[in-house]
Kinemage of the C-alpha trace (Angstrom):
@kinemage 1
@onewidth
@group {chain A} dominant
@subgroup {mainchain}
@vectorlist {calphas} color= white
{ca unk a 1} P 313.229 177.661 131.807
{ca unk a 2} L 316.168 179.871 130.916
{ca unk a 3} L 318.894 177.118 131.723
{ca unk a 4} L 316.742 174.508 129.555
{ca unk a 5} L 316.384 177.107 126.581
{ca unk a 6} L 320.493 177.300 127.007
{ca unk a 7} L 320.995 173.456 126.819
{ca unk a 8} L 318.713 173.344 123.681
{ca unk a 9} L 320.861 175.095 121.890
{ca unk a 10} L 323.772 173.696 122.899
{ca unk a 11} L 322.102 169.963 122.017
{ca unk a 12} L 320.784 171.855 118.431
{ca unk a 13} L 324.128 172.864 117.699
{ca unk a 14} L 325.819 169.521 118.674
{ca unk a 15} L 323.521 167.964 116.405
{ca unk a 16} L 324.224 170.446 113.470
{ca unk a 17} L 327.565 169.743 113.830
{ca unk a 18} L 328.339 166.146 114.986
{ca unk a 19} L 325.289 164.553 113.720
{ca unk a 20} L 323.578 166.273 111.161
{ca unk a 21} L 321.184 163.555 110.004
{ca unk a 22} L 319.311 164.024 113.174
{ca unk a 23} L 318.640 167.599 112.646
{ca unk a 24} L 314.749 167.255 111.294
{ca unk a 25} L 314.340 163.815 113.265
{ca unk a 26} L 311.746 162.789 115.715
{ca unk a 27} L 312.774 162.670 119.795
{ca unk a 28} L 316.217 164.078 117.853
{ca unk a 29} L 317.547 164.772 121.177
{ca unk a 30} L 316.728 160.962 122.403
{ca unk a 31} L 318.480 160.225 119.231
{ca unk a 32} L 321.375 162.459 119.674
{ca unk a 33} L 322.277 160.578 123.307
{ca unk a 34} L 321.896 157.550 121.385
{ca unk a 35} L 324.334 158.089 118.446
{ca unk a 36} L 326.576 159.501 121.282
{ca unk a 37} L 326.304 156.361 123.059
{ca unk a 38} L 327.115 154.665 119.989
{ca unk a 39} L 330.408 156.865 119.264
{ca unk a 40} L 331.729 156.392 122.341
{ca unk a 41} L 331.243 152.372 122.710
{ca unk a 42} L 332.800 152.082 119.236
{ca unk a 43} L 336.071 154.387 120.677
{ca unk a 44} L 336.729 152.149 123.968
{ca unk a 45} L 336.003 149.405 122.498
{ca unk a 46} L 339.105 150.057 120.014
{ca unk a 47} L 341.066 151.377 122.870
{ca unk a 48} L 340.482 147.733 124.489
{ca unk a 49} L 341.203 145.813 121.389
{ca unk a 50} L 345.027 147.499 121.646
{ca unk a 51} L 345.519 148.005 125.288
{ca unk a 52} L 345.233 151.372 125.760
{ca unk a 53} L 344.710 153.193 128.970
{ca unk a 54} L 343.051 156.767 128.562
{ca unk a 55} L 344.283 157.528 132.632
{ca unk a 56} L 341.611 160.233 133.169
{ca unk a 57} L 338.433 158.996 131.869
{ca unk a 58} L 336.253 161.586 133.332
{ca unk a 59} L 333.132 162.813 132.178
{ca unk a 60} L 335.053 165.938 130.986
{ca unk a 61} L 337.092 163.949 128.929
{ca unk a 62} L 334.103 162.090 126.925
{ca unk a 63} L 333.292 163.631 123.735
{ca unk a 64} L 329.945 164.003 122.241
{ca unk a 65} L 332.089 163.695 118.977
{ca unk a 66} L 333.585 159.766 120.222
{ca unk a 67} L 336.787 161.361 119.956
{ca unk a 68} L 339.822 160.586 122.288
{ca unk a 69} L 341.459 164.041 124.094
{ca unk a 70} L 343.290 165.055 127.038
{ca unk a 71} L 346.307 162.953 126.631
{ca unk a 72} L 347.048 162.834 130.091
{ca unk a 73} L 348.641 159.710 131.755
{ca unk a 74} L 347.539 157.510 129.105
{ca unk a 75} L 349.784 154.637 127.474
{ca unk a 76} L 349.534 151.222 125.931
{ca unk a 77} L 350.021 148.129 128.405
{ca unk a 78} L 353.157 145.515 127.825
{ca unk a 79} L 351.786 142.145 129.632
{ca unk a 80} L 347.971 141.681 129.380
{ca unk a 81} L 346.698 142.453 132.949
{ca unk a 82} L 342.814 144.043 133.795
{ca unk a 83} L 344.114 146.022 136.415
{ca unk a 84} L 346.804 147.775 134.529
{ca unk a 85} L 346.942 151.986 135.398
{ca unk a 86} L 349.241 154.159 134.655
{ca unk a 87} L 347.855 157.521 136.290
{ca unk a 88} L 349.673 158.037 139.956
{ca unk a 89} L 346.951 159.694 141.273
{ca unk a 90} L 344.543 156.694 140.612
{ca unk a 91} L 345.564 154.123 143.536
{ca unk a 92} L 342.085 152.816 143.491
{ca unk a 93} L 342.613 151.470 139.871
{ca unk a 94} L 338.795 153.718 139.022
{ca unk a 95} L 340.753 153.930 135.325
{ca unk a 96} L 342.509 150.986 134.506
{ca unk a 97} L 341.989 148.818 131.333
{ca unk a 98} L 339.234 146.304 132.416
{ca unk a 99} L 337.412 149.374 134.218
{ca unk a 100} L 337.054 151.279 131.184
{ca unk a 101} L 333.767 150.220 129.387
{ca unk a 102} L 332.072 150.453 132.815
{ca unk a 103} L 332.855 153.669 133.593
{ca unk a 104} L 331.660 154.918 129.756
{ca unk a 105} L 328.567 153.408 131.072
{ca unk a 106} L 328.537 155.806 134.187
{ca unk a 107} L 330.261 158.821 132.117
{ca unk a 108} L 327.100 158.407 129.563
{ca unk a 109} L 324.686 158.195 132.541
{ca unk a 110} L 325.733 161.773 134.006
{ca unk a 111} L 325.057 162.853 130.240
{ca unk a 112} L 321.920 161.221 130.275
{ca unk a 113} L 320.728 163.209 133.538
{ca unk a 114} L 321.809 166.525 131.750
{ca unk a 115} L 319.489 166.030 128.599
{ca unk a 116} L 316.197 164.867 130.507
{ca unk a 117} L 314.349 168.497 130.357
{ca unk a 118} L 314.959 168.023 126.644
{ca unk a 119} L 313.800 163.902 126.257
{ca unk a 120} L 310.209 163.988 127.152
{ca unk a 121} P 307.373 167.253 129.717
{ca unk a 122} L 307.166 164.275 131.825
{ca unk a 123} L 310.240 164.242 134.285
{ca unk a 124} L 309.633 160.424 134.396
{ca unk a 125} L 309.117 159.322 131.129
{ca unk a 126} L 312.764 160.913 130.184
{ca unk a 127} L 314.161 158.767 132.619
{ca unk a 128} L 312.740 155.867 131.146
{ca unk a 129} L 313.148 156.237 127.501
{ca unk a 130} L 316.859 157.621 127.837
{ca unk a 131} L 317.533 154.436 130.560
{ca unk a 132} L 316.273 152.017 127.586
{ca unk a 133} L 319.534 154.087 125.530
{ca unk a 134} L 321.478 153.434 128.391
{ca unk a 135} L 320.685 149.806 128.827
{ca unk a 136} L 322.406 149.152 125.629
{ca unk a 137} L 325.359 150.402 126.121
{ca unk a 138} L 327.097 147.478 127.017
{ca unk a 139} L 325.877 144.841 124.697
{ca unk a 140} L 326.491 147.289 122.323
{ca unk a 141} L 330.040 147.764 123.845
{ca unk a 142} L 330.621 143.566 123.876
{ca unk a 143} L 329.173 143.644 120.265
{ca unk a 144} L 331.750 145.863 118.839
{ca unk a 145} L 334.676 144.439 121.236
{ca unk a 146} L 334.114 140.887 120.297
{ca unk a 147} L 333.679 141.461 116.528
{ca unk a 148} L 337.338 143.457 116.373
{ca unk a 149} L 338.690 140.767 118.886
{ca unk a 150} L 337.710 137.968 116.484
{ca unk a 151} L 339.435 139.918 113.302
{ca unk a 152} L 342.616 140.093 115.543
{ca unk a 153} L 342.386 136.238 115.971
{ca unk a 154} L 342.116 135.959 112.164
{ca unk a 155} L 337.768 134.168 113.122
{ca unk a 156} L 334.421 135.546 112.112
{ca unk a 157} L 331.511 136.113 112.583
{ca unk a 158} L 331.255 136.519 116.095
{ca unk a 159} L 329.609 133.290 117.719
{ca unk a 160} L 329.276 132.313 121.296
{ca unk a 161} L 331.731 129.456 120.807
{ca unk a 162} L 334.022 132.339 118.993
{ca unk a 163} L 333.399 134.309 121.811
{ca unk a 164} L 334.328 131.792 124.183
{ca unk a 165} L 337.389 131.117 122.001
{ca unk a 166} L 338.409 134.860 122.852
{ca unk a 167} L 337.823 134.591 126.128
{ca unk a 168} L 340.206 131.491 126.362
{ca unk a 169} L 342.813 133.613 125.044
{ca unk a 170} L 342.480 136.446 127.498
{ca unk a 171} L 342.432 134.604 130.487
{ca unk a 172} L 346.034 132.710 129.006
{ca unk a 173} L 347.717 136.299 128.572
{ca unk a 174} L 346.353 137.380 131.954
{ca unk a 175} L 347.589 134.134 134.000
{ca unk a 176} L 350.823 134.133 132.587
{ca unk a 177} L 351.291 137.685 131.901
{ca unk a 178} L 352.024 137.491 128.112
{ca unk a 179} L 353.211 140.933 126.432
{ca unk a 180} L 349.250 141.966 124.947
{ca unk a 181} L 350.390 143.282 121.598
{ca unk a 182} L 353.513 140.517 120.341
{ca unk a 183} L 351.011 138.058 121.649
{ca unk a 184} L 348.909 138.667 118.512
{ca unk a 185} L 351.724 138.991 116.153
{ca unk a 186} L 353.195 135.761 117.281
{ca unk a 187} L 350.110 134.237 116.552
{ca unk a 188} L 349.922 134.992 112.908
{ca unk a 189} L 353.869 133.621 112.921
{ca unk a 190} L 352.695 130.549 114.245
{ca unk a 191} L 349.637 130.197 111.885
{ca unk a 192} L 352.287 130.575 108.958
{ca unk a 193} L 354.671 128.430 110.320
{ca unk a 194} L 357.200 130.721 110.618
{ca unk a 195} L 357.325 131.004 114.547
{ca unk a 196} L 357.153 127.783 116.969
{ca unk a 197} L 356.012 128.339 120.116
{ca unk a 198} L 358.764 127.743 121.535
{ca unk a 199} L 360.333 130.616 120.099
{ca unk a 200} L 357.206 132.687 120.497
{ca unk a 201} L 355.626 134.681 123.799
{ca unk a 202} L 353.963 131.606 124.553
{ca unk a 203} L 356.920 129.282 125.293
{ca unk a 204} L 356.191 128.842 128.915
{ca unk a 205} L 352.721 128.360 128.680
{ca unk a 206} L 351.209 124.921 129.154
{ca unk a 207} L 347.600 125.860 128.274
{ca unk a 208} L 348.389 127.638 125.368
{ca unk a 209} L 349.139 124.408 122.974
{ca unk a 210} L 345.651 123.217 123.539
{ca unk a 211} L 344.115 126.338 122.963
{ca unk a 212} L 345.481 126.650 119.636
{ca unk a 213} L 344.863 123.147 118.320
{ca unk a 214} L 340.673 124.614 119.054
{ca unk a 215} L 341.576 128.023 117.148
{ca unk a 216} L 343.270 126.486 114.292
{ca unk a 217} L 340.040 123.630 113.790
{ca unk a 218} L 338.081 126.859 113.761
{ca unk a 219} L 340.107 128.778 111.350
{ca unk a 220} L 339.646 125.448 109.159
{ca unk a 221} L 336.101 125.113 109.618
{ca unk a 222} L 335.515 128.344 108.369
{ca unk a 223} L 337.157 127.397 105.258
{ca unk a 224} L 339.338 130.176 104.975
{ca unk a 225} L 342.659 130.769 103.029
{ca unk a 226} L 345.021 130.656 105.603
{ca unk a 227} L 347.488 133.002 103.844
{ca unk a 228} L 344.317 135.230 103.242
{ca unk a 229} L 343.505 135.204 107.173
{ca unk a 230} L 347.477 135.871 108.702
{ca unk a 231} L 347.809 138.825 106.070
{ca unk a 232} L 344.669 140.450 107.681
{ca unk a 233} L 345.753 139.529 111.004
{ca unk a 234} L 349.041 141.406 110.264
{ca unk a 235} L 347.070 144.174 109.161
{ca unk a 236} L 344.646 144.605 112.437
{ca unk a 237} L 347.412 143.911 115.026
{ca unk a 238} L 350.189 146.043 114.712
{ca unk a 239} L 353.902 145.374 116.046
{ca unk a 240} L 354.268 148.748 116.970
{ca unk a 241} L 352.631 150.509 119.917
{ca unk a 242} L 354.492 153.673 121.953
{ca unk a 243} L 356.077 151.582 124.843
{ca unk a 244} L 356.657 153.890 127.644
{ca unk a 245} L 360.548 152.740 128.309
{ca unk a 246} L 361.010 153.719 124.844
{ca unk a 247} L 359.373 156.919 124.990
{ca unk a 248} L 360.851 157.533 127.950
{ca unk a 249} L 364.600 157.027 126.718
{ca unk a 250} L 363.762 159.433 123.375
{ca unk a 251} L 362.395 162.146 125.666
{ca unk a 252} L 365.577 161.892 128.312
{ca unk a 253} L 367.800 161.901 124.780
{ca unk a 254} L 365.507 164.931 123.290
{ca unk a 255} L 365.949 166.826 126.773
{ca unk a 256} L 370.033 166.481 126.058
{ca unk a 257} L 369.190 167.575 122.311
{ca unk a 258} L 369.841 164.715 120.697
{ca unk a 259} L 366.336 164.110 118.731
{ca unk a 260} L 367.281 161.320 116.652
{ca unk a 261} L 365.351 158.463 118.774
{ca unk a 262} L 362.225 161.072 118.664
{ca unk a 263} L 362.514 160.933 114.505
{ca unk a 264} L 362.948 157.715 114.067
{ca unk a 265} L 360.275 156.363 116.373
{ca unk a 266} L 357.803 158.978 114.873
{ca unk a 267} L 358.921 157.784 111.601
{ca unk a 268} L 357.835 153.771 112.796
{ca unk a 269} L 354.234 154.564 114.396
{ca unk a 270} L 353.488 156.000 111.158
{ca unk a 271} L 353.284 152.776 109.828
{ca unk a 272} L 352.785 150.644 112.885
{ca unk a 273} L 351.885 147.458 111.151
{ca unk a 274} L 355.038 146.788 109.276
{ca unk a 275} L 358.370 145.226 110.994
{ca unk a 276} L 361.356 146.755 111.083
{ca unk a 277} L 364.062 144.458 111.886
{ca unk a 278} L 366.566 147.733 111.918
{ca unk a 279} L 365.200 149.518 114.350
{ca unk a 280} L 364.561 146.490 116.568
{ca unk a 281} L 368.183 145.659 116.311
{ca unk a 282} L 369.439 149.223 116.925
{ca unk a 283} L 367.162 149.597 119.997
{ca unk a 284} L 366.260 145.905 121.466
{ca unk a 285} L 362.351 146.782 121.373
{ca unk a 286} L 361.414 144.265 123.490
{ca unk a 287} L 358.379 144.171 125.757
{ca unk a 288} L 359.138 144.408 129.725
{ca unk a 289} L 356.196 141.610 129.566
{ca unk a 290} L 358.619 139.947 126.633
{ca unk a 291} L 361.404 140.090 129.267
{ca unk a 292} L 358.994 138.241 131.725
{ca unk a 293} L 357.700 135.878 129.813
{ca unk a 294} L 361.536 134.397 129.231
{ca unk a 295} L 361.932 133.757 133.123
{ca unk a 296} L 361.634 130.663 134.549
{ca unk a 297} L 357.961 130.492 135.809
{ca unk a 298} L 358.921 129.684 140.006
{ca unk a 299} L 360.630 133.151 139.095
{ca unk a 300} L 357.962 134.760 137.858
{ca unk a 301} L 355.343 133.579 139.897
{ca unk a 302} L 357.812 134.848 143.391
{ca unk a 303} L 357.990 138.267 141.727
{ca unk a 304} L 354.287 138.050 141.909
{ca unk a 305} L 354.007 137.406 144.923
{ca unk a 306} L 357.040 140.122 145.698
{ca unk a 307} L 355.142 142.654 143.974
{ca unk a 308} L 351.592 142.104 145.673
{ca unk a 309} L 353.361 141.765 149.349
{ca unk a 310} L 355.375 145.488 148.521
{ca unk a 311} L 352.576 146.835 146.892
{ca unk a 312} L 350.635 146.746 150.204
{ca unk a 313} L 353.853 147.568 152.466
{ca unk a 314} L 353.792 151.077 150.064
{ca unk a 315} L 350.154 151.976 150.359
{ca unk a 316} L 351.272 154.120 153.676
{ca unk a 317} L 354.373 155.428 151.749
{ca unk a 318} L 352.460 156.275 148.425
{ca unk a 319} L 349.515 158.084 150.455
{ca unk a 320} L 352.417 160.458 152.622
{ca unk a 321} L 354.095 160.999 149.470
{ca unk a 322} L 350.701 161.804 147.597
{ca unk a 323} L 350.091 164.664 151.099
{ca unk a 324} L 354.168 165.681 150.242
{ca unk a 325} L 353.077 165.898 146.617
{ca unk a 326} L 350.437 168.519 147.257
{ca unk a 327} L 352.161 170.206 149.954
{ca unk a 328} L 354.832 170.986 147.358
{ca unk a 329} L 357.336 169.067 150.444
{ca unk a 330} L 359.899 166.742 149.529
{ca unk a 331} L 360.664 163.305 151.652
{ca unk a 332} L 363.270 163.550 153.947
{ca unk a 333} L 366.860 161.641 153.342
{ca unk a 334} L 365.783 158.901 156.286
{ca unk a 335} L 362.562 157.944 154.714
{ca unk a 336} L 364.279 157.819 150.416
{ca unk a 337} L 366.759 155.689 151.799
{ca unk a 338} L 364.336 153.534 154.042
{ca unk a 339} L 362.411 153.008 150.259
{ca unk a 340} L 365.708 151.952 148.357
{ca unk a 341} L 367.077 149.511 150.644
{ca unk a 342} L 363.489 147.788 150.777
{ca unk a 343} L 363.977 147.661 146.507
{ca unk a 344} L 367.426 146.520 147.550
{ca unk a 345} L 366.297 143.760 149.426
{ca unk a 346} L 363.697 142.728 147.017
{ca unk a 347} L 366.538 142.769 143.965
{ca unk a 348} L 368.788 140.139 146.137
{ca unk a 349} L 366.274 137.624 146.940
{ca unk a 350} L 365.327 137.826 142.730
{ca unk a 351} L 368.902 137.122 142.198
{ca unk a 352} L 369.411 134.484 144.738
{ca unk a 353} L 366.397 132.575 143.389
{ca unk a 354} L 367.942 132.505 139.649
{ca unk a 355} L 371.243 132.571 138.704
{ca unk a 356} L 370.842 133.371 134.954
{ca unk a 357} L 369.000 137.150 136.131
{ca unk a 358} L 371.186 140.055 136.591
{ca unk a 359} L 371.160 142.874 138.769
{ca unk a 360} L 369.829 145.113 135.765
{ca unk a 361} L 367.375 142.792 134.493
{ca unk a 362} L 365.709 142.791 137.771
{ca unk a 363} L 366.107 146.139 138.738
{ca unk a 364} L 364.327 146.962 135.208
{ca unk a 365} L 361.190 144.848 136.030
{ca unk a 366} L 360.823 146.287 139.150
{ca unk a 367} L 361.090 149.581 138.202
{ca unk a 368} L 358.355 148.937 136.176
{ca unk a 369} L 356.369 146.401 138.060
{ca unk a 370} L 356.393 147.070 141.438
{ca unk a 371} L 357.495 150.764 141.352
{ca unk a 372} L 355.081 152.436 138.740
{ca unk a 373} L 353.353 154.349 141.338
{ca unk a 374} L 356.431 155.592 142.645
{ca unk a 375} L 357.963 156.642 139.649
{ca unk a 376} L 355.383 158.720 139.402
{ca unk a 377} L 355.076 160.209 142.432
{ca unk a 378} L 358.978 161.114 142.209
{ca unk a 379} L 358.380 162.610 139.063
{ca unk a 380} L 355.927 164.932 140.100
{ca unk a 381} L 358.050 166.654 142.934
C-alpha cells in the first residue's frame, strides 16, 4: 500500500504539472497515460518526418512531458535508409530510424504496467482498459506521421491513395539511397520549375519520373495554387539539418580554438528553412548521400554489396573491440593494421571499377558507410 500511496502522488503531481486539465477528471490517471501516449506519438512522429535518430530510446529517456532529452548518440540521417543507427553500442539496430515508433509502443507499455494499482481495484480490469490506450498508439502514431508527411509533399488531407503516394516515395529514397532531407527540397524546385531532375537528387532514378507525373495530377486535383503549395513546402522541409561531417569538422576546428565554423553554423540552424548560398559555397554542404547519389549506379550498387559483405567480416572485430572497449585495453598494432589494409583493399577495387572516383571520395564514403561502427568504437578508447 505504501509504494502505491508513493506513485499516486507522483501521477497527482505529473498531472498538476504536465496536464492540468485532468486534475478533477474521471479515471484521471487512465487519462493521464493516455495524453502521455498522445505526447509522445506526436514527438517521434516529428522525429520521423526529419530523420532523426534519438540513439538511446530507453524507457528512461521517454518523458511524461513528450519532450526529447538525453542527447546522446543522436543525429539526423543523410540517405533515407530504415536501418540507419548511429549509437556504437547498438549493433542489433534495437534504435534505428524505422525501429523507433515500435519501441515507443514498448517504452509506453512498461509505463502502462507501472500505473495499473492506480487504473482500476481489479488487477485485471487495469490491464484491459490501459491495453485499449495502448492499442492506439500506433494508428495514432501513422495518423500524425502521414498527415506531416503529406504537408512535406505539398498534398492533403491524408487519403489512402495519399498515403500510398507517400509510401511510393519512401520506398524510391530507400532503393536508391537518396539524401532524406535535399530530397524534399528538390522537390519543391522541381514543382517550380526551377530544378530538373536531372540536376536534382533524383537524376539516377528511373522510377522517380513516373512517380511524379501521379504527385503532380494530385497536387492538380486538389486545385491548389501551386506557388501557394512549394512556399509551404519550403517552410515544413528545411535545407538545413546538423550533418555529422559538418559537426564533426567545427568541433575538431573548436578543439584547435578556432570557433568560427561553430558560429556560423549555429547562426544557420537558427533559421533552418532559408538557403544560404554563402555558406554552401564556403563549406561544400553536401550530403554524403548527395555524393552517392552522383555515382554511376553499377558503382553504387558494388559498394552495396562491399559494405554488406565487410559489415559481416567486422561483426567478430566490432564485438573484441566492444570487450577492449570495456576492458579499458587498446588493440594491438597486428590486429589495427590487419583492419586498414582490409579498408585498403576495399578503396582499390572502388577505384578500379570507376575511373572518375578518387582515392578521397571513396575513402570519405566509406568512412561513413561501412566504418560508422568503427569510428565509434575508436573514439571511445
Amino acid at each position: 500500500m505504501q509504494g502505491t500511496g508513493v506513485l499516486k502522488k507522483l501521477a497527482d503531481y505529473s498531472i498538476r504539472r504536465h496536464y492540468p486539465e485532468l486534475k478533477n477528471a474521471d479515471e484521471r490517471y487512465l487519462k493521464f497515460f493516455a495524453a502521455v501516449c498522445q505526447s509522445q506519438t506526436r514527438l517521434v512522429s516529428r522525429w520521423m518526418n526529419i530523420g532523426f535518430i534519438h540513439g538511446v530510446m530507453n524507457t528512461d529517456n521517454v518523458t511524461i512531458s513528450g519532450e526529447t532529452i538525453d542527447y546522446g548518440p543522436c543525429a539526423f540521417m543523410d540517405y533515407y535508409d530504415q536501418k540507419t543507427v548511429f549509437s556504437s553500442i547498438d549493433v542489433a539496430g534495437r534504435y534505428c530510424y524505422g525501429n523507433q515508433p515500435a519501441i515507443l509502443v514498448w517504452n509506453l507499455s512498461k509505463l502502462a504496467e507501472a500505473l495499473i494499482p492506480l487504473i482500476d481495484d481489479e488487477e485485471q480490469k487495469s490491464i484491459e482498459k490501459l491495453t485499449e490506450v495502448l492499442q492506439l498508439v500506433m494508428p495514432s502514431y501513422e495518423k500524425y506521421f502521414y498527415s506531416e508527411m503529406g504537408k512535406k509533399l505539398g498534398i492533403d488531407p491524408i487519403s489512402q491513395n495519399n498515403m500510398n503516394l507517400i509510401k511510393d516515395y519512401l520506398k524510391i529514397l530507400d532503393s536508391n539511397s537518396i539524401d532524406f532531407t535535399l530530397s524534399f527540397r528538390d522537390l519543391s524546385k522541381i514543382l517550380k520549375k526551377t530544378k530538373s531532375i536531372e540536376d536534382s537528387v533524383f537524376k539516377n532514378t528511373g522510377d522517380f519520373k513516373k512517380w511524379t507525373e501521379n504527385w503532380i495530377i494530385k497536387i492538380i486535383s486538389e486545385k491548389t495554387n501551386l506557388k501557394d503549395i512549394t512556399k509551404k513546402m519550403d517552410l515544413t522541409n528545411p535545407c538545413y539539418i546538423p550533418r555529422n561531417h559538418i559537426i564533426e569538422d567545427a568541433l575538431k576546428n573548436a578543439i584547435n580554438d578556432d570557433m568560427t565554423l561553430i558560429k556560423e553554423i549555429l547562426q544557420l540552424y537558427k533559421n533552418p528553412f532559408e538557403e544560404n548560398e554563402d555558406f554552401e559555397e564556403d563549406h561544400a554542404n553536401v550530403s554524403l548521400a548527395a555524393m552517392e547519389s552522383s555515382l554511376k549506379p553499377q558503382v553504387l550498387k558494388t559498394l552495396k554489396k562491399i559494405a554488406d559483405a565487410y559489415s559481416k567480416l567486422s561483426s567478430l572485430q566490432n564485438n573484441r573491440m566492444l570487450a577492449a572497449i570495456k576492458e579499458k585495453k587498446a588493440f594491438s598494432e597486428n590486429e589495427e593494421k590487419k583492419y586498414q589494409n582490409l579498408i585498403l583493399k576495399e578503396i582499390l577495387v572502388l577505384v578500379m571499377l570507376d575511373g572518375q572516383l578518387t582515392v578521397n571520395q571513396v575513402k570519405l564514403m566509406l568512412i561513413h558507410i561501412l566504418l560508422r561502427k568503427f569510428q565509434s568504437y575508436i573514439m571511445e578508447l
